[in-house]
C-alpha positions as protocol buffer text, in pm:
chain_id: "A"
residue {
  index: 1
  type: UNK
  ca { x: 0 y: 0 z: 0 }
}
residue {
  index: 2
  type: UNK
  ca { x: 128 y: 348 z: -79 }
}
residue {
  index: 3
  type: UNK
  ca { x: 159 y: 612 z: 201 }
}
residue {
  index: 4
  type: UNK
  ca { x: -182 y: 791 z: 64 }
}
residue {
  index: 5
  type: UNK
  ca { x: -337 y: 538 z: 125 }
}
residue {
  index: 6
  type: UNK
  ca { x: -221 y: 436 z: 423 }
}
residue {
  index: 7
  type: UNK
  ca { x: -334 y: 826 z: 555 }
}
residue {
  index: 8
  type: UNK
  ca { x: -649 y: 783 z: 409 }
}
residue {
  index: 9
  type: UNK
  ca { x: -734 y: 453 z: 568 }
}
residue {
  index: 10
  type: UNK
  ca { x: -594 y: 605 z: 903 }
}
residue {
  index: 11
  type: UNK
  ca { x: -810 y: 902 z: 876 }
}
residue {
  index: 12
  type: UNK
  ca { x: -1109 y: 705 z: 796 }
}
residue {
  index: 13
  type: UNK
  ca { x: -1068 y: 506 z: 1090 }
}
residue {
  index: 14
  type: UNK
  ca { x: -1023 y: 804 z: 1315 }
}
residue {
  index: 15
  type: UNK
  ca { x: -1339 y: 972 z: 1196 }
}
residue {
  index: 16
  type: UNK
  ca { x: -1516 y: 651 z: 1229 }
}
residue {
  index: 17
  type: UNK
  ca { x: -1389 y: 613 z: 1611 }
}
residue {
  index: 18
  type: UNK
  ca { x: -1616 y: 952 z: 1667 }
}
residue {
  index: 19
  type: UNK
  ca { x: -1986 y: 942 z: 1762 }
}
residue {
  index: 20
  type: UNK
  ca { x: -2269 y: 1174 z: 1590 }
}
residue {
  index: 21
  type: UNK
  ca { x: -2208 y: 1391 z: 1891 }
}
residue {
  index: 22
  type: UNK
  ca { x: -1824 y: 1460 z: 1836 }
}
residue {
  index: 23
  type: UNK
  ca { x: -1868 y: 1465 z: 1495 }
}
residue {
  index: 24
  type: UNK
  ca { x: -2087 y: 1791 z: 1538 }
}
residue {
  index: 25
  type: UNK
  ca { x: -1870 y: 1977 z: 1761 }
}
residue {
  index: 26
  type: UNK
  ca { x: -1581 y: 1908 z: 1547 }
}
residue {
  index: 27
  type: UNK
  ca { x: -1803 y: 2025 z: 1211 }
}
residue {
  index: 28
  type: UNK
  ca { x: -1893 y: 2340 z: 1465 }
}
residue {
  index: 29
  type: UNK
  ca { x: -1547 y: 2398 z: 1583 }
}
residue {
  index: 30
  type: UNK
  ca { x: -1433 y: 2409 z: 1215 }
}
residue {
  index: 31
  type: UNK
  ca { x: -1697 y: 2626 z: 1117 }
}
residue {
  index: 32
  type: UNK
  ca { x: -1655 y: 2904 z: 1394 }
}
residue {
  index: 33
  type: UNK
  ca { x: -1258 y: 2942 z: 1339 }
}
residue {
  index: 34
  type: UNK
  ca { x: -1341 y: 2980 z: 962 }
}
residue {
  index: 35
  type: UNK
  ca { x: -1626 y: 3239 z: 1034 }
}
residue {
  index: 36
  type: UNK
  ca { x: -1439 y: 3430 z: 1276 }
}
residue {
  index: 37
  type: UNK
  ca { x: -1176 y: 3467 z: 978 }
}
residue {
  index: 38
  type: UNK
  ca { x: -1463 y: 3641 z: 748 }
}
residue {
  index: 39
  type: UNK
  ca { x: -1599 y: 3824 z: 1036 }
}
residue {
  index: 40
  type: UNK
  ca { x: -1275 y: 3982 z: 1099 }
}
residue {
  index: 41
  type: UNK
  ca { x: -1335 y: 4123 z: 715 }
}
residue {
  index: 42
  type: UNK
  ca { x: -1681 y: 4244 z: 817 }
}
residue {
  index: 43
  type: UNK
  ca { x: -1553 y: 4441 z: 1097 }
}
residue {
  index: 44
  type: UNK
  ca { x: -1234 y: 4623 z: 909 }
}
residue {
  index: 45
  type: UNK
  ca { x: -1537 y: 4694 z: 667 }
}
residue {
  index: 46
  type: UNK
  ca { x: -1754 y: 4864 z: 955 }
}
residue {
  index: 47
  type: UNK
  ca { x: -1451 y: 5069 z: 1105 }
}
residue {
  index: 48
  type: UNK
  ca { x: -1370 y: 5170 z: 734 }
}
residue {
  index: 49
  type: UNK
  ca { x: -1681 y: 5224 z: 670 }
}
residue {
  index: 50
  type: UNK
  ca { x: -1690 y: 5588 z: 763 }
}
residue {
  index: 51
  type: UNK
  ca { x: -2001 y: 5551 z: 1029 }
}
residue {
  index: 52
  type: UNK
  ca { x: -1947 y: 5762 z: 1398 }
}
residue {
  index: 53
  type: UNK
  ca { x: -1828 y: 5514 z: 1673 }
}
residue {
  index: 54
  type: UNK
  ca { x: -1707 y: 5245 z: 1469 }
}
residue {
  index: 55
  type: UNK
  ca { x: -1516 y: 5074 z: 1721 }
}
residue {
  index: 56
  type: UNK
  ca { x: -1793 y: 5024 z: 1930 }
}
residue {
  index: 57
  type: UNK
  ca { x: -2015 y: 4935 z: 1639 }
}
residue {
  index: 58
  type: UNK
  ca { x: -1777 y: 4648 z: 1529 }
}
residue {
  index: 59
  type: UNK
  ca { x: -1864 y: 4436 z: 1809 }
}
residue {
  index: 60
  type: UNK
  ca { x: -2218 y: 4365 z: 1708 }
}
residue {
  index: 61
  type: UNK
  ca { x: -2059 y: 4160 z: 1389 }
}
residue {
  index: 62
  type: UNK
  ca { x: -2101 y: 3817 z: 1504 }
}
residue {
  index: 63
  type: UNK
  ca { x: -2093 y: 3473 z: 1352 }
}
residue {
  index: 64
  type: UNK
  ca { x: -2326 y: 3231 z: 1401 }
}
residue {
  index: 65
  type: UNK
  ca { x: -2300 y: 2856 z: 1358 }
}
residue {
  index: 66
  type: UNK
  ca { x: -2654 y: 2670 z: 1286 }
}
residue {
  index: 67
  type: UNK
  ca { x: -2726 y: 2434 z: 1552 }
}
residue {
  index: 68
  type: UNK
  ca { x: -2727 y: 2152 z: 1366 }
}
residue {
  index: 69
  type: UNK
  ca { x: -2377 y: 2180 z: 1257 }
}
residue {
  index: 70
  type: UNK
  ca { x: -2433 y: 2261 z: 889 }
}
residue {
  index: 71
  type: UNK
  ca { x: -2267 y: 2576 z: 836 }
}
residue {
  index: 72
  type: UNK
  ca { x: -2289 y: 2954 z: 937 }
}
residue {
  index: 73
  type: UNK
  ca { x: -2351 y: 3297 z: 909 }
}
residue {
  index: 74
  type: UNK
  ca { x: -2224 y: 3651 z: 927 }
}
residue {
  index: 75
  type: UNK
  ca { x: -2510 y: 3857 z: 1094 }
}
residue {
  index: 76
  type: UNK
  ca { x: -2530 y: 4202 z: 1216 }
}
residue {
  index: 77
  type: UNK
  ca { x: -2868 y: 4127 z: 1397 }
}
residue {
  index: 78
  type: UNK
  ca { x: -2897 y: 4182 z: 1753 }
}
residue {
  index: 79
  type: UNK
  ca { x: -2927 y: 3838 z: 2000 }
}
residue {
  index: 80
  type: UNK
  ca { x: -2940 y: 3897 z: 2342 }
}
residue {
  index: 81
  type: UNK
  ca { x: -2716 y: 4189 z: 2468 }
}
residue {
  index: 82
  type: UNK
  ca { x: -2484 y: 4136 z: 2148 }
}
residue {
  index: 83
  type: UNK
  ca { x: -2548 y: 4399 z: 1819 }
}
residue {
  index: 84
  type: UNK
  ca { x: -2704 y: 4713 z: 2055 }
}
residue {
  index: 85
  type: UNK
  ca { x: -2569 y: 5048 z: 2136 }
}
residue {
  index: 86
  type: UNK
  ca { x: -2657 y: 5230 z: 2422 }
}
residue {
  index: 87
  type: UNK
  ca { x: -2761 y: 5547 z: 2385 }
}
residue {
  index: 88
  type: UNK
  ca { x: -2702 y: 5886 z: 2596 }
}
residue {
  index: 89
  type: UNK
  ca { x: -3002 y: 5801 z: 2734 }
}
residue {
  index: 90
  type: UNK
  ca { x: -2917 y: 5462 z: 2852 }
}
residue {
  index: 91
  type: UNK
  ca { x: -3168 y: 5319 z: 2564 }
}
residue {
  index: 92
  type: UNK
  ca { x: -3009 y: 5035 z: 2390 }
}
residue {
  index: 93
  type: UNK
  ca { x: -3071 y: 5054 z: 2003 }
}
residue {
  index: 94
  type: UNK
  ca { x: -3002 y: 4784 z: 1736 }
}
residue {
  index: 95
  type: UNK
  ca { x: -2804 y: 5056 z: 1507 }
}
residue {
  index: 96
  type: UNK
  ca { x: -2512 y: 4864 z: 1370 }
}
residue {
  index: 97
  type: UNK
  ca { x: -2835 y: 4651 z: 1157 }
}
residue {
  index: 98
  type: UNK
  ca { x: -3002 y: 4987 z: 1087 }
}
residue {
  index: 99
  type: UNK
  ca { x: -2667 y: 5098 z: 912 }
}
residue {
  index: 100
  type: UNK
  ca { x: -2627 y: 4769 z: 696 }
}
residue {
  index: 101
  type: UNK
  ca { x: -2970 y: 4800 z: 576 }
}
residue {
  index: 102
  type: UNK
  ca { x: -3028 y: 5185 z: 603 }
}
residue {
  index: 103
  type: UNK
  ca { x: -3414 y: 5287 z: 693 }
}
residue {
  index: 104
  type: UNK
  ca { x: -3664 y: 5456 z: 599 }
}
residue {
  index: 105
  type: UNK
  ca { x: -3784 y: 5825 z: 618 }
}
residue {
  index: 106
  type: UNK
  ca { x: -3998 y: 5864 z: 917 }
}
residue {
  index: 107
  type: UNK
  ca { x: -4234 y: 6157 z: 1053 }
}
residue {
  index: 108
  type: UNK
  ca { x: -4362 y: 6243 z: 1380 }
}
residue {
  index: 109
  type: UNK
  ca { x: -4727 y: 6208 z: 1461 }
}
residue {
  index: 110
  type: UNK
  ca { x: -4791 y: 6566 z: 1357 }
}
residue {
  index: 111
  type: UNK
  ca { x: -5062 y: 6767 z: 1525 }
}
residue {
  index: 112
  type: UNK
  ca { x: -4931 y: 7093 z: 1760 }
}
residue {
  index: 113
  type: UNK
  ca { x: -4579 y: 6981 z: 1680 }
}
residue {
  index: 114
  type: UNK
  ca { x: -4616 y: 6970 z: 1284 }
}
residue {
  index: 115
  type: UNK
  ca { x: -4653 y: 7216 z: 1006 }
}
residue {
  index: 116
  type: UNK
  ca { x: -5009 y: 7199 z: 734 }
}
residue {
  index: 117
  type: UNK
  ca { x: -4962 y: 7113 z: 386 }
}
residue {
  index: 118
  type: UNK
  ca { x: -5189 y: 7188 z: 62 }
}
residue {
  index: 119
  type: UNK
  ca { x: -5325 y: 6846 z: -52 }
}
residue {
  index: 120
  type: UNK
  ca { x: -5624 y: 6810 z: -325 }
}
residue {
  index: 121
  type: UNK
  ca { x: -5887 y: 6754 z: -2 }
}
residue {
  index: 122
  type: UNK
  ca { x: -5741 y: 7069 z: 139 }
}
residue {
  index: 123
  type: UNK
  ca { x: -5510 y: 7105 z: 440 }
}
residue {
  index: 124
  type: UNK
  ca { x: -5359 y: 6832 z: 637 }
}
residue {
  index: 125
  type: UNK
  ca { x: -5167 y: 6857 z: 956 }
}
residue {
  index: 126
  type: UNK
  ca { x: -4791 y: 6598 z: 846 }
}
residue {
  index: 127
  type: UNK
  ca { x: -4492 y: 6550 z: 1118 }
}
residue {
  index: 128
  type: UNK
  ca { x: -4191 y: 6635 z: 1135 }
}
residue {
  index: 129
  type: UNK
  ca { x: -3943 y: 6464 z: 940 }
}
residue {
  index: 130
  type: UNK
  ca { x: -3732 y: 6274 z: 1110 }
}
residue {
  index: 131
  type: UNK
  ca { x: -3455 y: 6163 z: 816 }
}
residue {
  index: 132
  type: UNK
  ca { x: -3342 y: 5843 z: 762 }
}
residue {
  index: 133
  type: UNK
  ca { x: -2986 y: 5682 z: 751 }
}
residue {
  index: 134
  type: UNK
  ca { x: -2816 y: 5566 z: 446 }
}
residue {
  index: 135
  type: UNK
  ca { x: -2751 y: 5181 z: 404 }
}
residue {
  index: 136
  type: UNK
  ca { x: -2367 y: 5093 z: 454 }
}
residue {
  index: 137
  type: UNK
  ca { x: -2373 y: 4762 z: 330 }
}
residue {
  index: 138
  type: UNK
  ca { x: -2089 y: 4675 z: 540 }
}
residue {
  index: 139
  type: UNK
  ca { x: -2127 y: 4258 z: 457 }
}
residue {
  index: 140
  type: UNK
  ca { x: -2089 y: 4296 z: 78 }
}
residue {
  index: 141
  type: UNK
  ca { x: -1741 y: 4327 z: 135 }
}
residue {
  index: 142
  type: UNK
  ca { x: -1740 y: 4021 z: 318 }
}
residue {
  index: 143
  type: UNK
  ca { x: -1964 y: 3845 z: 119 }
}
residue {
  index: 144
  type: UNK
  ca { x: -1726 y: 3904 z: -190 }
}
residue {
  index: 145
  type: UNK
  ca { x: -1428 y: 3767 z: -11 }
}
residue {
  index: 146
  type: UNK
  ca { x: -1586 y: 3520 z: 205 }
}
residue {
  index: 147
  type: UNK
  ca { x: -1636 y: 3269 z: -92 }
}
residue {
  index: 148
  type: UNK
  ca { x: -1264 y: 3237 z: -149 }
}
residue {
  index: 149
  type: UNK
  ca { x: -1173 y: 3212 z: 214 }
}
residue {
  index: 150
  type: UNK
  ca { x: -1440 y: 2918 z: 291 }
}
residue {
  index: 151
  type: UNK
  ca { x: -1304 y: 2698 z: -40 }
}
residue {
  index: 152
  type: UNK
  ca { x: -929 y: 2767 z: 118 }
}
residue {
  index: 153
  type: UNK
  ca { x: -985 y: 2754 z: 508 }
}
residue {
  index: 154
  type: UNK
  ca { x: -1257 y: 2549 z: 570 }
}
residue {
  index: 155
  type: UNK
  ca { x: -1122 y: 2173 z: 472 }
}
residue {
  index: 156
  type: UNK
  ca { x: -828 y: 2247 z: 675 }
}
residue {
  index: 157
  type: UNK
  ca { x: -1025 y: 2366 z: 979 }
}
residue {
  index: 158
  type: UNK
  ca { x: -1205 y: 2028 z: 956 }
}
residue {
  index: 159
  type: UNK
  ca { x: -891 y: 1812 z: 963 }
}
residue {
  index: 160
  type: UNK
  ca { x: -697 y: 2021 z: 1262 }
}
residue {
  index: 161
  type: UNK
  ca { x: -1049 y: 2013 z: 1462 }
}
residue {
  index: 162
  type: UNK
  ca { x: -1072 y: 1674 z: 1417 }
}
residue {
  index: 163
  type: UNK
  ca { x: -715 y: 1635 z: 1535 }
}
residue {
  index: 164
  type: UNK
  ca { x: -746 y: 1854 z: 1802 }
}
residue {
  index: 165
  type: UNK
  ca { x: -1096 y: 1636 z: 1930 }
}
residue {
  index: 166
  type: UNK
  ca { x: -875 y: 1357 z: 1920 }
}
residue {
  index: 167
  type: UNK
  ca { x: -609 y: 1448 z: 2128 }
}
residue {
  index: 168
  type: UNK
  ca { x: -817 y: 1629 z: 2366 }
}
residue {
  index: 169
  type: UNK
  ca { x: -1016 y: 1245 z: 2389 }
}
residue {
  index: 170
  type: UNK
  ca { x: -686 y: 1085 z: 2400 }
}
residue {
  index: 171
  type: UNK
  ca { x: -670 y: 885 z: 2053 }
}
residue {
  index: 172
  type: UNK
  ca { x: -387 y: 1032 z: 1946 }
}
């Protein structure tokens, strides 16, 4: 038998020594070292991105692995305390997502605190505007580079996770 063979045979062995259970965390394992890699792209794209507080705002890139161990995400989304801002108010405010998708122009109520305007019924009391905040995109960049580091990274995560399970078990 030649030596590939040989490692393959060994390797197949040593992956069929794991349970459904190990097998998971080691797919997980694999999966969060590689996202961590594209998140780290995310986050040079917030603090580049030109947005106040940048820093701060980098924090609420997170990855997430799916549960079930069959892949993951990069997600500006709030979950739990992770993703919010807190204001000067002490009000904590999901704005790092509200920057990656931008929002929409919004009024106040109007009445006593608004100004009339000339419609075809006649006069209407409209709110205040409010503005709106421009979409950063921040992930594009991420998701254009990503590709490229999941086909280099990710096979390689899965082989020195599995190694690393198998010491930490003691089978190597």
């Amino acid at each position: 038998m030649n030596e590939t063979a040989t490692l393959d045979k060994a390797w197949n062995d040593l992956l069929r020594t794991f349970d459904r259970r190990e097998l998971k965390r080691t797919l997980k394992d694999a999966y969060r070292r590689t996202g961590k890699k594209i998140a780290s792209i995310a986050k040079m794209s917030v603090q580049a991105g030109g947005i106040n507080d940048a820093g701060k705002l980098s924090r609420g890139v997170r990855v997430r692995v799916y549960p079930r161990g069959g892949g993951f995400m990069i997600t500006v989304k709030p979950h739990g305390k992770q993703g919010f801002i807190k204001t000067r108010r002490g009000v904590e405010k999901p704005v790092l997502m509200w920057a990656e998708e931008g929002t929409k122009s919004r009024q106040t109520r109007g009445g006593k605190n608004g100004y009339l305007i000339k419609t075809d019924e006649g006069y209407r009391w409209v709110g205040k505007n409010r503005g709106k905040m421009p979409a950063y995109h921040f992930l594009k960049e991420a998701e254009t580079q990503g590709a490229a580091i999941v086909e280099q990274e990710v096979g390689k995560e899965i082989e020195d996770a599995t190694v690393r399970r198998a010491q930490k078990l003691g089978w190597l």
